[in-house]
C-alpha positions in Angstrom: 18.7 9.3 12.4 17.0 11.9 10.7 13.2 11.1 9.8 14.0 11.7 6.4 17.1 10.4 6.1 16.1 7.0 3.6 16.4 3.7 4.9 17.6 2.0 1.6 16.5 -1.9 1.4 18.2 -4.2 -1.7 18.2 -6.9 -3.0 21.6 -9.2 -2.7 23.5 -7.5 -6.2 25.5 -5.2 -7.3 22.6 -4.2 -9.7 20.0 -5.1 -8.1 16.5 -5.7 -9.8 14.5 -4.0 -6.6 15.5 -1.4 -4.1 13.3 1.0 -2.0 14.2 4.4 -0.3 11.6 4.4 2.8 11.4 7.5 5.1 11.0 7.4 8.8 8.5 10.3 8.0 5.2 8.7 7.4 6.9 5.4 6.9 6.9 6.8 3.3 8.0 4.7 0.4 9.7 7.6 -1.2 11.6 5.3 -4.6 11.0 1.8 -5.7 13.6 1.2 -8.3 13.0 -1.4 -10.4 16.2 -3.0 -13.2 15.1 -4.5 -16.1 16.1 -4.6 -19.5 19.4 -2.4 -18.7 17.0 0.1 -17.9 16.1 1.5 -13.9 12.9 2.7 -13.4 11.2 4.3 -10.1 7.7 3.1 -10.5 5.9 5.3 -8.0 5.4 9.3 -7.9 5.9 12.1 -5.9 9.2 14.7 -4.7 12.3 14.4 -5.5 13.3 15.2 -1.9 12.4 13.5 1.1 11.2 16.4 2.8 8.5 17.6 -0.2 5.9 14.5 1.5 5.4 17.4 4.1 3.3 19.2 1.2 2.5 16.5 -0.9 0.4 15.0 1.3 -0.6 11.2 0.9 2.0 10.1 -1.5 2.8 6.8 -1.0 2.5 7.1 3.0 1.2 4.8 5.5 -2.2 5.9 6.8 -3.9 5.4 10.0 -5.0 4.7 12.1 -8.2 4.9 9.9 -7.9 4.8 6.3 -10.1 6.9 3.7 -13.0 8.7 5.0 -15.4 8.8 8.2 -18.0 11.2 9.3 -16.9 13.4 12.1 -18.9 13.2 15.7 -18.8 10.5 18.5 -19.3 6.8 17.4 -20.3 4.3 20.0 -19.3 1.0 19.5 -18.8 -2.5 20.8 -16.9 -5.9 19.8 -16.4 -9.3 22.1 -18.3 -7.4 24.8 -16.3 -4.1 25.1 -17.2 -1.0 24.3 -15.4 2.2 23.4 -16.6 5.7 21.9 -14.5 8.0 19.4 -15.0 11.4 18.6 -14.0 11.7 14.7 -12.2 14.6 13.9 -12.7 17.0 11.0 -10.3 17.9 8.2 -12.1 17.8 4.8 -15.5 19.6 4.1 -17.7 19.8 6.4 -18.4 16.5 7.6 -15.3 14.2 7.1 -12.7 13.1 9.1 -10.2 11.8 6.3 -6.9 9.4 7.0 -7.2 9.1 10.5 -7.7 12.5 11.2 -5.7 16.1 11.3 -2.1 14.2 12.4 -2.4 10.7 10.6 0.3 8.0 10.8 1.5 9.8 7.8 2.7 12.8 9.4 4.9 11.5 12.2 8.1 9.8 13.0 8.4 6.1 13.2 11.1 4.9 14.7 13.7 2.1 12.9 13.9 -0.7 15.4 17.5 -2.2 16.1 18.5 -5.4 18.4 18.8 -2.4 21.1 14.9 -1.4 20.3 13.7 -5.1 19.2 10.4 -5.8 18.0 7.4 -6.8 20.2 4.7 -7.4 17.7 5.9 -10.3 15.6 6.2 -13.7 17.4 9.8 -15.4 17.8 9.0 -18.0 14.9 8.7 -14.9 12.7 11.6 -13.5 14.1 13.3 -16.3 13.1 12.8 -15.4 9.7 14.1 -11.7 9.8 17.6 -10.1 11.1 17.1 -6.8 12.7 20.6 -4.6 12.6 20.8 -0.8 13.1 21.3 -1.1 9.5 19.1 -3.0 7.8 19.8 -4.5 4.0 16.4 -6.4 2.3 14.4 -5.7 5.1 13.2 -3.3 7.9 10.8 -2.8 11.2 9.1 0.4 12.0 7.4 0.9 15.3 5.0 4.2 16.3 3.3 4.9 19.5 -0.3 6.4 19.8 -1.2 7.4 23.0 -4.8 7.0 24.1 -6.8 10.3 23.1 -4.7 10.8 19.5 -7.2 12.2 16.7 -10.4 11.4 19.1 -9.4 7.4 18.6 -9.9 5.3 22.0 -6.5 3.4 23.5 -3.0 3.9 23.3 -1.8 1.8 20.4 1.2 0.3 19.1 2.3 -0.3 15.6 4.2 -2.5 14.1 5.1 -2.4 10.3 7.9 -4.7 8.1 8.7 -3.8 4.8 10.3 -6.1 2.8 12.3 -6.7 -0.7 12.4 -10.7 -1.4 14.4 -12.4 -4.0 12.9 -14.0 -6.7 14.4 -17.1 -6.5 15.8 -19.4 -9.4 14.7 -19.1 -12.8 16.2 -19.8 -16.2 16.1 -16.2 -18.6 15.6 -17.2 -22.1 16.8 -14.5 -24.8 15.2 -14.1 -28.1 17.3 -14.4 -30.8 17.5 -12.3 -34.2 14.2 -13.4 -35.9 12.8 -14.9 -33.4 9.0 -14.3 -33.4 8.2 -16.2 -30.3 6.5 -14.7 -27.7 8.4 -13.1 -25.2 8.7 -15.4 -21.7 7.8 -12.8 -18.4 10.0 -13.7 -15.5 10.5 -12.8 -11.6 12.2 -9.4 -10.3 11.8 -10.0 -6.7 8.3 -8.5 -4.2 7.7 -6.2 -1.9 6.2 -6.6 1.2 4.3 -4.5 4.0 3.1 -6.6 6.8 1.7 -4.1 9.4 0.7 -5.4 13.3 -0.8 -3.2 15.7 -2.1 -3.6 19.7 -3.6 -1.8 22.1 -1.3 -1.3 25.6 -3.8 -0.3 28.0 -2.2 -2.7 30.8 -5.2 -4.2 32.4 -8.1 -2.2 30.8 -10.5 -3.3 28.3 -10.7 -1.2 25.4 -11.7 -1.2 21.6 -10.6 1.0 18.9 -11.1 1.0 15.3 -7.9 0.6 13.0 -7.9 0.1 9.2 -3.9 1.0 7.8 -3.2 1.2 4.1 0.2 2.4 2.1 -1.0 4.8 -0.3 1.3 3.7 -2.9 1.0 5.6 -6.3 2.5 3.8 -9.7 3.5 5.0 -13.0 5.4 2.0 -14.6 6.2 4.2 -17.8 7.0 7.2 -15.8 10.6 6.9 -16.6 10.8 6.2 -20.2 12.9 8.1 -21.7 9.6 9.9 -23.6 8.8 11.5 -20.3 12.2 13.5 -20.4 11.1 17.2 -20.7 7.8 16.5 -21.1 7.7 15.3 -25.0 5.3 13.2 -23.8 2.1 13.6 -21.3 2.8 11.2 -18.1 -0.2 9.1 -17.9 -1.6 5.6 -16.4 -4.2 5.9 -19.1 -2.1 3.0 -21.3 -1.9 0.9 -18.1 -4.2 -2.0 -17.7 -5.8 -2.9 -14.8 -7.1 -5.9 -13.3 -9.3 -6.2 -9.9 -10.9 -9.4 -8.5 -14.5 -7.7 -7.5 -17.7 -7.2 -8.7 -19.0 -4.2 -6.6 -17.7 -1.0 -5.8 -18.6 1.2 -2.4 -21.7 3.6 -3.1 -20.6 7.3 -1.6 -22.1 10.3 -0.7 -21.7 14.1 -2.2 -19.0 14.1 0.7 -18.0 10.7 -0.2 -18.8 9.2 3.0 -20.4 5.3 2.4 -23.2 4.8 1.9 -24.1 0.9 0.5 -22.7 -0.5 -2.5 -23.5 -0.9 -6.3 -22.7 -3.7 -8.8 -19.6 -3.0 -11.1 -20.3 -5.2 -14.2 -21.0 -3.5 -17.1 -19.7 -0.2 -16.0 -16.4 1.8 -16.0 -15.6 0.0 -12.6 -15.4 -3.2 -14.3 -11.5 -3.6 -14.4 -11.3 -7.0 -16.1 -7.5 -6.5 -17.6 -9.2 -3.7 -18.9 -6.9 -0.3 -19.9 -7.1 2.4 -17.6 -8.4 4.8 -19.9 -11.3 3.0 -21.8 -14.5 4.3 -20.2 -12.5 6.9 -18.1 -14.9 9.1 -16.1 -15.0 12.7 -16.7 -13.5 13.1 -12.8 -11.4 10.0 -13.0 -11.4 7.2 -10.4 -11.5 7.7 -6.8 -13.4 4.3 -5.6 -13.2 1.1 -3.1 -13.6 -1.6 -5.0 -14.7 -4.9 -2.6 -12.9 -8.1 -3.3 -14.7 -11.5 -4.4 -15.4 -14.0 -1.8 -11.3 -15.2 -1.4 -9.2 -17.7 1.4 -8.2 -14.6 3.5 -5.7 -15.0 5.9 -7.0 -13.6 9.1 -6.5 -9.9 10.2 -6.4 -10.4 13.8 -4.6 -13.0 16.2 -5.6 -14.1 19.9 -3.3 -12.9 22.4 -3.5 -16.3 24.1 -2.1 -17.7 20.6 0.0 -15.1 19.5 3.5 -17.4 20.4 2.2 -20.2 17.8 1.5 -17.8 15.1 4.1 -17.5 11.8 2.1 -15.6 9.5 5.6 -14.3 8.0 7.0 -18.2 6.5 4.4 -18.1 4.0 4.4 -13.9 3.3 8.3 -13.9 2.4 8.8 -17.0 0.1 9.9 -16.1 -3.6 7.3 -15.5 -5.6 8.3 -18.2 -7.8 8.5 -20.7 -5.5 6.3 -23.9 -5.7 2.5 -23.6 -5.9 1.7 -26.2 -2.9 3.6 -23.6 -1.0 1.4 -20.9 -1.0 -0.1 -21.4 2.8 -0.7 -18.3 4.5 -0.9 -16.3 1.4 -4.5 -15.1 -0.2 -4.8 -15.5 -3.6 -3.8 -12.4 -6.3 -6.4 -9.8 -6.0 -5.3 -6.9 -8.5 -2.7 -6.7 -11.7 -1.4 -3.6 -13.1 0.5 -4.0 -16.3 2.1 -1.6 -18.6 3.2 -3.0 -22.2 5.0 -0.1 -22.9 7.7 -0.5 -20.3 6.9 -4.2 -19.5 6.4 -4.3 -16.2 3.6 -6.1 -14.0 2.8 -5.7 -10.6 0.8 -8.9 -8.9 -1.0 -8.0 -5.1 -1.9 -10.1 -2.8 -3.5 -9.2 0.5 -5.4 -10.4 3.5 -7.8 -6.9 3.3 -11.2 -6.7 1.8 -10.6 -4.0 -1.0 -8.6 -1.8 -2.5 -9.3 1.9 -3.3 -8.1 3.0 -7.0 -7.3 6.2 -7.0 -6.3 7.7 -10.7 -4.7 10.8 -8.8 -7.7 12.9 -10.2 -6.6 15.7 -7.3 -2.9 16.4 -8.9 -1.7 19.8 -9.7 1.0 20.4 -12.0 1.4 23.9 -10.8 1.9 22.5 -7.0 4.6 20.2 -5.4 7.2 18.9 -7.3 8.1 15.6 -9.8 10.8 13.7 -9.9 14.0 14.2 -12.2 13.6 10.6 -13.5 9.6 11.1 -14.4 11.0 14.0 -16.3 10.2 16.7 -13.9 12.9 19.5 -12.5 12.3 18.0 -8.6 11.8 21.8 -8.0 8.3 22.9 -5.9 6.0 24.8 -7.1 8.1 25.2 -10.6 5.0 24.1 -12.9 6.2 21.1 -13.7 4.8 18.6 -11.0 2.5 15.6 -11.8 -1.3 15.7 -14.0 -4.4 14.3 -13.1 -4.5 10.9 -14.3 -0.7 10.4 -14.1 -0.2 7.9 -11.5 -2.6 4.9 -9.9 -2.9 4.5 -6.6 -4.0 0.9 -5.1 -4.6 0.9 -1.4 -5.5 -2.2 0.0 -7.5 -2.4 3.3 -11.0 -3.1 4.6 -14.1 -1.6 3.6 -15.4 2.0 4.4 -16.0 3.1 7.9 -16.8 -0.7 8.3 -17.3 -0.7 12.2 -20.9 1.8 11.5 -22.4 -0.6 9.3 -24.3 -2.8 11.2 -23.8 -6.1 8.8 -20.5 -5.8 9.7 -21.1 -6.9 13.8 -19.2 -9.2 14.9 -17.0 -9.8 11.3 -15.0 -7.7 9.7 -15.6 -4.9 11.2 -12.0 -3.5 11.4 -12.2 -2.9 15.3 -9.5 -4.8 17.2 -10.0 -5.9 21.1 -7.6 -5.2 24.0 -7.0 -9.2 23.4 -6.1 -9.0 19.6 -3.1 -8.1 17.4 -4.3 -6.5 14.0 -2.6 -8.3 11.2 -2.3 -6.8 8.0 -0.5 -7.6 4.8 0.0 -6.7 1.3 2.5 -7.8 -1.6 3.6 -7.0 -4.6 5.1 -9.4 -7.0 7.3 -7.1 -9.4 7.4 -9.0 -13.4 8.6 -8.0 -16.1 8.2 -9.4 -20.0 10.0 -7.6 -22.7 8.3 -5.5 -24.5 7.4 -5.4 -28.2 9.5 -2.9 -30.5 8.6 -0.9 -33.0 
């Protein structure tokens, strides 16, 4: 297949309340429709052809294998006794290697794995839960190969990633009646679900390498009101409100590059169901914002364990399940809710952050927007998407983590020739009518 030819995962309807479009390119998420209310919305940004992520860099791609920003040069480092050096490559400024480097993760092929092609990364209890077919329906497996040398990072590396629609499970929907002025109940529209797994294949040889993935997922859950047809109405997140579990935000650099970290209460950072656009800084958001102290399920797992492991059971149970049967699942770290369209997204993740971007860097004269978000889905026509238009939430560990010295020995996103990286993040998609006028 085609690396942009869309891998389309459902849920089990004929009008199904979540579906995603994901590219072999950049194991992009290219649509995430979303039914509710008789209405479809795609809730996150960017081309209205596949091939348009070539140029619009960074839209709701995987990246790796090192998210966000390091400072270019040769790093020494050393975890369980093995040591390794990379050579950071640059491709922003002057001094920063950004996403892993000049050819990320998000710029090549990953390959759709089929019974033929199986996966290697997730153990057979977990395999239990999932059926792999050359042509998947609610959920997929992607695999790319990184040979040992690729963007100055030490090891040849596999990856792993499943992505993942999951039904919502049963619940009663009560209508309001004419006159009714109780408040409207929210209900359950299904999750989506990245688990990525990585490992170094260097046969007998010790090695360490840093890895740190993220989806660079943008949302706009009003993007396709019918307001935003023709542009009668600015497409903003500004009327979004935004919840995140943290009280301290990564301190940067003039190149952005981290430096320590500063206390977010009282100050714009302080996303406490707070709306996107109250205290909005003149240059917008562009920050990692560290998570309270939380149960995190663990981001690696011991080769001599890895047969045991089911880290998946827990990962794909309907969100509205019991409580007690949480288990392997961290608590929610992050909300984003729009009242306007009435949608909620819920995230929960075994990473130590998330970087909120508020897509400060967008240029409507550049790239293209989709026909649903009320754009032409033509390049370069004028009409592509405004600074402050979508929020991106990517969810992985901190900054460059492995050059901070506090981090020895912890979470210091390096993984060992005996470890598989485990990563996760979910999205629990709500909805709760809105209000009318």
């Amino acid at each position: 297949m085609s690396e942009f030819d869309p891998v389309l995962l459902t849920l089990p309807s004929l009008t199904p309340s979540l579906a995603l479009e994901v590219l072999p390119y950049g194991l992009t998420l290219h649509r995430l429709f979303v039914q509710a209310d008789g209405r479809t919305h795609d809730i996150v940004i960017g081309p209205e052809s596949p091939e348009g992520h070539t140029t619009q860099k960074y839209t709701n791609t995987v990246i790796g294998r090192y998210s966000n920003r390091l400072p270019v040069g040769t790093h020494k480092f050393e975890r369980n006794g093995i040591t390794s050096e990379m050579t950071a490559i640059l491709n922003e400024g002057t001094r920063v290697s950004l996403h892993g480097g000049p050819v990320g993760f998000d710029s090549l092929p990953w390959t759709l794995l089929t019974p033929e092609n199986p996966p290697t990364l997730f153990s057979a209890k977990e395999l239990a839960h999932l059926t792999i077919t050359s042509s998947p329906s609610s959920h997929a497996v992607f695999r790319l190969v990184s040979a040992d040398g690729d963007q100055g990072f030490p090891g040849k590396l596999i990856t792993e990633a499943l992505v993942a629609v999951i039904e919502p499970g049963a619940q009663e929907r009560k209508y309001r009646k004419p006159g009714d002025t109780a408040e409207n109940e929210e209900y359950d529209l299904g999750s989506v679900v990245f688990v990525y797994r990585a490992k170094l294949d260097e046969g007998d040889k010790k090695v360490v390498t840093p890895v740190n993935l993220t989806q660079h997922w943008g949302f706009n859950l009003d993007g396709s009101q019918r307001e935003h047809q023709g542009g009668a109405e600015p497409l903003s997140v500004k009327g979004h409100t935004l919840t995140i579990k943290s009280d301290r935000i990564v301190k940067r650099d003039a190149d952005s590059l981290a430096i320590g970290f500063t206390p977010s209460a009282g100050t714009p950072h302080e996303h406490a169901a707070k709306l996107i656009g109250e205290q909005y800084p003149a240059s917008g958001y562009d920050d990692y914002y560290v998570f309270l102290p939380y149960e995190k399920v663990p981001t690696r797992i011991p080769l001599a364990s890895f047969a045991e492991v089911d880290l998946l059971k827990d990962v794909l149970r309907p969100s509205n399940g019991p409580a007690a049967t949480k288990g392997d699942r961290s608590s929610p770290v992050a909300e984003l809710v729009s009242g306007k369209s009435g949608l909620k997204l819920v995230f929960d993740t075994n990473q130590g952050g998330v970087m909120f971007y508020s897509y400060s860097g967008a240029n409507p004269l550049t790239g293209a927007r989709k026909k649903i978000h009320g754009g032409s889905g033509i390049k370069d026509k004028g009409d592509s998407y405004v600074p402050g238009s979508a929020a991106f939430l990517e969810f992985h560990d901190p900054l460059a983590a492995f050059l901070d010295p506090a981090n020895k020995d912890k979470e210091d996103t390096l993984l060992t020739s005996d470890e598989i990286y485990h990563n996760y993040v979910r999205c629990d998609v709500r909805f709760k009518e809105p209000k009318r006028d």
